[in-house]
DSSP file (Angstrom, degrees, kcal/mol; ACC not computed):
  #  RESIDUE AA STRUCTURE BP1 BP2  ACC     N-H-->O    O-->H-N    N-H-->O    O-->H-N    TCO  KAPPA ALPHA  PHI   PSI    X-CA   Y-CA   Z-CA
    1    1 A X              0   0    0      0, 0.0     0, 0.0     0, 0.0     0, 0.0   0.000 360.0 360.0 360.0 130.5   -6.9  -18.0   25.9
    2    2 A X        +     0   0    0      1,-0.2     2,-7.9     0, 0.0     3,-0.0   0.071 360.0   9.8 -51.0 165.9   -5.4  -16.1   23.2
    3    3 A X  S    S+     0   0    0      1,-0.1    -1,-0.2     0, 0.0     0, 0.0   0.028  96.0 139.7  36.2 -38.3   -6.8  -14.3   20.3
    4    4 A X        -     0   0    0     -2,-7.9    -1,-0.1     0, 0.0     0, 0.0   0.129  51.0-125.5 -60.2 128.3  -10.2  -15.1   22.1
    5    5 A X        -     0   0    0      1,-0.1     2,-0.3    -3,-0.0     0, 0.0   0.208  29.9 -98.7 -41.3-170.9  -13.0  -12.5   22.2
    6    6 A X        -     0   0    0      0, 0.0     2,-0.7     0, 0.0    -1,-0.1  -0.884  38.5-104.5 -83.8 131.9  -14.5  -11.4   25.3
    7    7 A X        -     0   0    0     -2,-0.3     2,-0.4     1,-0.1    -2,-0.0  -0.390  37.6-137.6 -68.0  91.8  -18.0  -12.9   26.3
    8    8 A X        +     0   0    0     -2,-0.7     2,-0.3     1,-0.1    -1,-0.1  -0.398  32.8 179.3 -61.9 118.1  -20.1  -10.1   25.4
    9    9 A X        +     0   0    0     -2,-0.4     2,-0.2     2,-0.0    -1,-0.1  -0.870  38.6  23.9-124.0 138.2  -23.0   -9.6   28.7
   10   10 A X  S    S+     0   0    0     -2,-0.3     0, 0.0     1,-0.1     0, 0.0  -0.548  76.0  88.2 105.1 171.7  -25.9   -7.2   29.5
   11   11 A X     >  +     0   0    0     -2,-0.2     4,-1.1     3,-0.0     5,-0.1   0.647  43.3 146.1  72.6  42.7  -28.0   -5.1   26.7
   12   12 A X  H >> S+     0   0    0      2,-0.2     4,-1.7     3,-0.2     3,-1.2   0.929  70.8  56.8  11.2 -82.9  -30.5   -8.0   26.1
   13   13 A X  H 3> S+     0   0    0      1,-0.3     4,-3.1     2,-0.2    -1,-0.1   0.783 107.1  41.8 -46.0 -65.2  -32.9   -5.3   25.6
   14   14 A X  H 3> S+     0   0    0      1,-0.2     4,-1.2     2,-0.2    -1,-0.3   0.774 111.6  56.2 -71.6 -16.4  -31.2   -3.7   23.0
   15   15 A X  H <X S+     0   0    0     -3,-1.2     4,-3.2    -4,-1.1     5,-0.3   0.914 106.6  48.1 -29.2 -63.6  -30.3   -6.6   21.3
   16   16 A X  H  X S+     0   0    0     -4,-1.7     4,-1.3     2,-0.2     5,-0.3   0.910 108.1  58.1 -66.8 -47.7  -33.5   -7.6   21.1
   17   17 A X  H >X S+     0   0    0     -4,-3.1     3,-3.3     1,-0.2     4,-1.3   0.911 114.4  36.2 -39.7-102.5  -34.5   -4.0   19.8
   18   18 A X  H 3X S+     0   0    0     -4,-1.2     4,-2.4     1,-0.3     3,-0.4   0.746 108.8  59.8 -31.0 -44.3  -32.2   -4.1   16.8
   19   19 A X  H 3X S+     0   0    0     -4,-3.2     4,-0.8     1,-0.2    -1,-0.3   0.572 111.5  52.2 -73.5   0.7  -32.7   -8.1   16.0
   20   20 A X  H <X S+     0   0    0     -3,-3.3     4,-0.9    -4,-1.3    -2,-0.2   0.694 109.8  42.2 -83.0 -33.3  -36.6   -6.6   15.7
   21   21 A X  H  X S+     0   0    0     -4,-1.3     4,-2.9    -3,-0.4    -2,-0.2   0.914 116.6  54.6 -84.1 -37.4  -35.8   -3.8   13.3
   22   22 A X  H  X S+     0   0    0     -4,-2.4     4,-1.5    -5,-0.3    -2,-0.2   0.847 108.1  42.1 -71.5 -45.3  -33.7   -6.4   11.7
   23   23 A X  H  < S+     0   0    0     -4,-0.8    -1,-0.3     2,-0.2    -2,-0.2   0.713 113.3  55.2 -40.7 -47.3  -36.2   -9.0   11.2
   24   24 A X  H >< S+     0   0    0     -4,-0.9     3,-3.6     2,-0.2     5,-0.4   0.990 110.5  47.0 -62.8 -53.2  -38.7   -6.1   10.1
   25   25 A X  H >< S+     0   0    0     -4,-2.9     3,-3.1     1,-0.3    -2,-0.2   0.742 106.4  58.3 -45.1 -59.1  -36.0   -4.9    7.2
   26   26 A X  T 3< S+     0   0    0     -4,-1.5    -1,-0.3     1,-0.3    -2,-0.2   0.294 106.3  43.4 -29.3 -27.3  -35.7   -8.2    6.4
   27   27 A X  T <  S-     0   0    0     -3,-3.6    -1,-0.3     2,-0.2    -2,-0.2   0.133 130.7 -90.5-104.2   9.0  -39.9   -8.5    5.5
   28   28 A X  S <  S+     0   0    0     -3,-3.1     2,-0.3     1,-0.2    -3,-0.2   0.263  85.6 138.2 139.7 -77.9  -39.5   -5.4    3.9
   29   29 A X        -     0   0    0     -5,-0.4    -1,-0.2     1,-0.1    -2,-0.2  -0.572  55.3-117.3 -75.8 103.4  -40.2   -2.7    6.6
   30   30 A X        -     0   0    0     -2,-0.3     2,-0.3    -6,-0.1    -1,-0.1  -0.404  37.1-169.4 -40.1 140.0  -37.9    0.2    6.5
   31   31 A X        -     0   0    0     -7,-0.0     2,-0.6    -9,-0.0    -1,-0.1  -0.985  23.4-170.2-154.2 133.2  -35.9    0.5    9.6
   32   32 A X        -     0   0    0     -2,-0.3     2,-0.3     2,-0.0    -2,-0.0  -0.942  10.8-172.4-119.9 147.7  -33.7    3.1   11.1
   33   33 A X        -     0   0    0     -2,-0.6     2,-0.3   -12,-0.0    -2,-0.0  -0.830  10.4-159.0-114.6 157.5  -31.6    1.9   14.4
   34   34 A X        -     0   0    0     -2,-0.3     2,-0.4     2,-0.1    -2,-0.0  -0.899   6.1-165.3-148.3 131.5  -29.5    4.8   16.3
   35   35 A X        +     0   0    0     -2,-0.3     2,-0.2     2,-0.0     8,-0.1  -0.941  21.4 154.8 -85.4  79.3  -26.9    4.1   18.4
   36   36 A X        +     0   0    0     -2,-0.4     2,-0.2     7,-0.0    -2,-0.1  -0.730   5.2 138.8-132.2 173.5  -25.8    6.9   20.6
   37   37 A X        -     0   0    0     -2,-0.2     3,-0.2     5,-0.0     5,-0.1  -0.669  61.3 -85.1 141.3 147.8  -23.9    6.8   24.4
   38   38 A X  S >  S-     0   0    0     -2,-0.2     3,-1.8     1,-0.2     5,-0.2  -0.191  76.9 -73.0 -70.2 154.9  -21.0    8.9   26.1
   39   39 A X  T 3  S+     0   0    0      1,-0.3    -1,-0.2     2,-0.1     0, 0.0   0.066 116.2  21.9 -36.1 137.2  -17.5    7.1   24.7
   40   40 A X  T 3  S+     0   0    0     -3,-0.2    -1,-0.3     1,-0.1    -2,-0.1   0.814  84.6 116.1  67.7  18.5  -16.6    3.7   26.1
   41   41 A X  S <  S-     0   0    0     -3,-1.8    -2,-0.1    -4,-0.0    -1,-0.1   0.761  89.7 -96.6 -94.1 -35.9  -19.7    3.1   27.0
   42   42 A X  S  > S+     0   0    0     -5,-0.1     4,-3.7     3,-0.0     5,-0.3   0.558  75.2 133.9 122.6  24.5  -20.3   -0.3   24.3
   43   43 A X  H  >>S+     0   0    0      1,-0.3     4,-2.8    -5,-0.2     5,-0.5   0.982  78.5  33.5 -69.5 -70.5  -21.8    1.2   21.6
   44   44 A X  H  >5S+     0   0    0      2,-0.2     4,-1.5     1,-0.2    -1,-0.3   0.834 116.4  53.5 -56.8 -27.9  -19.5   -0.6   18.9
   45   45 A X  H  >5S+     0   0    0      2,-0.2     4,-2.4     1,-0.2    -1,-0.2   0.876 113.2  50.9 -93.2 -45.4  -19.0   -4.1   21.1
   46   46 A X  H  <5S+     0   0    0     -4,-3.7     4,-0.3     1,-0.2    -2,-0.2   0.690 115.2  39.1 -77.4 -10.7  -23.4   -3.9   21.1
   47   47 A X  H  X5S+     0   0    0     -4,-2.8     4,-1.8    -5,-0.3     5,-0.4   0.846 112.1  63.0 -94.6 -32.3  -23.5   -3.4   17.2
   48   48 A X  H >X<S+     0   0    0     -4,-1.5     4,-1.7    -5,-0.5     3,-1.0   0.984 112.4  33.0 -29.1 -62.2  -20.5   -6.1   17.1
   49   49 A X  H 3X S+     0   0    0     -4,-2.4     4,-1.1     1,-0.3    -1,-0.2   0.850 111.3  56.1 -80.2 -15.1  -22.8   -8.8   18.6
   50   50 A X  H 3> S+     0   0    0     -4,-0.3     4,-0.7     2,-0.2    -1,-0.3   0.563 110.4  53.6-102.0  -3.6  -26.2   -7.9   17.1
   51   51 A X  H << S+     0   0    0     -4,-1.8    -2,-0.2    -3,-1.0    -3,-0.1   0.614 100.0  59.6 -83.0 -21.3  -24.1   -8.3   13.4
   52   52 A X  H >X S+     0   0    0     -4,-1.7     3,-1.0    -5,-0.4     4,-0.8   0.960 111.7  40.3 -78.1 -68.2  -22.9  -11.5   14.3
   53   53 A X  H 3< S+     0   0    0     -4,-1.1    -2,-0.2     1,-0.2    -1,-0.1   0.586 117.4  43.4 -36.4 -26.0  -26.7  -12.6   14.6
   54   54 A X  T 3< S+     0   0    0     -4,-0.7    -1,-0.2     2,-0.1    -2,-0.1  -0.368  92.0  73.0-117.8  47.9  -28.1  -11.0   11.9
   55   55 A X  T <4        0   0    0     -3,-1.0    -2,-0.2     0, 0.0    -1,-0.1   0.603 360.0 360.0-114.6 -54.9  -25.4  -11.8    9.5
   56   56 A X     <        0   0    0     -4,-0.8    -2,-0.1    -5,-0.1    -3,-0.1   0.380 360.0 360.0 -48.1 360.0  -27.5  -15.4   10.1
């Protein structure tokens, strides 16, 4: 299908990590996330998808 994203799969974990920090900021809680990983790895596609959730 055109223009349609890719079904982003995997990194649960870190998902879940970040929609936690996000949740704390959110009460409050200062929160630092780091994102690090060799190039191409999915660093930008995994902040991609955990902004789409916490945009909500």
């Amino acid at each position: 299908m055109r223009g349609s994203q890719p079904t982003f799969v995997g990194r649960a974990h870190e998902l879940a990590q970040i929609h936690a920090a996000a949740g704390s900021a959110a009460g409050g809680q200062a929160q630092f996330v780091l994102v690090e990983g060799l190039p191409g790895v999915g660093k930008t596609s995994l902040l991609d998808e955990a902004l789409k959730h916490c945009a909500d």
